[in-house]
N, C-alpha and C positions, 0 to 999 in steps of 0.2 A: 514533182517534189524538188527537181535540181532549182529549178526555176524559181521557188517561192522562197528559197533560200534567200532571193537578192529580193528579200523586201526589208532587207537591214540596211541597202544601202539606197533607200528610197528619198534621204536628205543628201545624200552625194548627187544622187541623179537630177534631182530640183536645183543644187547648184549648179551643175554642167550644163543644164537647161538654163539657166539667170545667165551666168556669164556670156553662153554663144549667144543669145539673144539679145542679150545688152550689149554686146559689139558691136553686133549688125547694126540697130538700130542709131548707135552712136555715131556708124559707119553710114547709116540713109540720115543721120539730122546734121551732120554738123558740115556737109555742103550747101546745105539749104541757110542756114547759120552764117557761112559764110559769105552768102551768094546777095547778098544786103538788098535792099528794098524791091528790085527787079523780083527778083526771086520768090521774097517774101509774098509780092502783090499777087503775083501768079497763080504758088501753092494755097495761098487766102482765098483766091479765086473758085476754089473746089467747093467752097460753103455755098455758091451761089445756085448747085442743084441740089441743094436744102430750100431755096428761098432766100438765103441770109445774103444779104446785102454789105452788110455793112463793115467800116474798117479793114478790107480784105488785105491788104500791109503787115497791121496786125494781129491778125488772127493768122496770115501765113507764118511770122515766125513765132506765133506760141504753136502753130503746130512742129516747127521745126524743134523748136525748145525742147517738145515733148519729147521728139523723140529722140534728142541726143541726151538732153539732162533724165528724160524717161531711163535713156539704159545706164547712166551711169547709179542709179539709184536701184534697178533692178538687178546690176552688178551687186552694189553692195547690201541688198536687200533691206534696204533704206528707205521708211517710207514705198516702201513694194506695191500697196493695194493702192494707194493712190494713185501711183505713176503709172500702175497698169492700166486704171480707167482713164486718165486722161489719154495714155496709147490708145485707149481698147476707139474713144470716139476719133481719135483721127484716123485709126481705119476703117472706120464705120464712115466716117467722112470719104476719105478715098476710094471708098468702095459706093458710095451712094454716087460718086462723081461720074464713076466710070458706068454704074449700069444706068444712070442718067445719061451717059452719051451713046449708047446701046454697044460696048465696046464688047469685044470678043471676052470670054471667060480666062483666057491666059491673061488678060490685061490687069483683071483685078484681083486673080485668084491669091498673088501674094497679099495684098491686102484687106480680103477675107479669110484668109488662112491665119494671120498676122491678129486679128480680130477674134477670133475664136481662139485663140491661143491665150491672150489677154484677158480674156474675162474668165478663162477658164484658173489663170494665174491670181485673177482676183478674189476667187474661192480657192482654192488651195493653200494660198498662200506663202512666203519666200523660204518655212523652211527652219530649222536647229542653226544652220550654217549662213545665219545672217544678222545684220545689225537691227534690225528689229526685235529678234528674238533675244540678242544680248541685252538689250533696252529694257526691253519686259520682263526678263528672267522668264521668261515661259515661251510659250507661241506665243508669234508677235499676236495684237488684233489688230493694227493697222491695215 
């Protein structure tokens, strides 16, 4: 009974959820961001245990994009379901990279954790306490 009480504060908890998450990840994209074409080519370089070849410069910093301009939008629950699936495949990417190089389970754990958080964010949705939902007047449906 004490416990069911706090399902009034279930749009408080989804924002304290958006905002640590969308630090961190503003905090994992914006060295990659910074880290200019080296970097980029690198992080790009993960698509290649997909298959994908191509452009890997490019596709390293729209991974990066994603996840700095990803959490600044999941901050402001801005555009939320989108931002969370283009997060949800760059760690589906980083995670497909690492059990591609047969790495230890600590290696990718945050980026399957990271992954399932994401798409679980994509169905739920950012929440009463976001700019989507001010946009809509209602639940956002972005």
């Amino acid at each position: 009974m004490l416990l069911k009480n706090l399902d009034k504060y279930q749009d408080h908890g989804l924002l304290i959820l958006r905002i640590g998450i969308g630090i961190m990840f503003m905090l994992h994209g914006w060295p990659k961001i910074i880290g200019g074409p080296d970097v980029w080519t690198k992080v790009g370089g993960a698509l290649s245990a997909m298959g994908i070849h191509f452009a890997p410069t490019v596709m390293g910093l729209m991974a990066a994009l994603s996840e700095f301009g990803g959490g600044i939008l999941l901050i402001l629950g801005l555009l939320m379901r989108p931002a969370c699936f283009f997060m949800f495949c760059t760690m589906m990417v980083a995670t497909t990279m690492h059990l591609t190089n047969a790495d230890p389970f600590l290696n990718y754990s945050h980026s399957l954790e990271a992954a399932i958080l994401f798409l679980s964010l994509i169905l739920i949705g950012p929440g009463k306490f976001s700019l989507d939902a001010k946009c809509c007047k209602t639940k956002a449906i972005l």
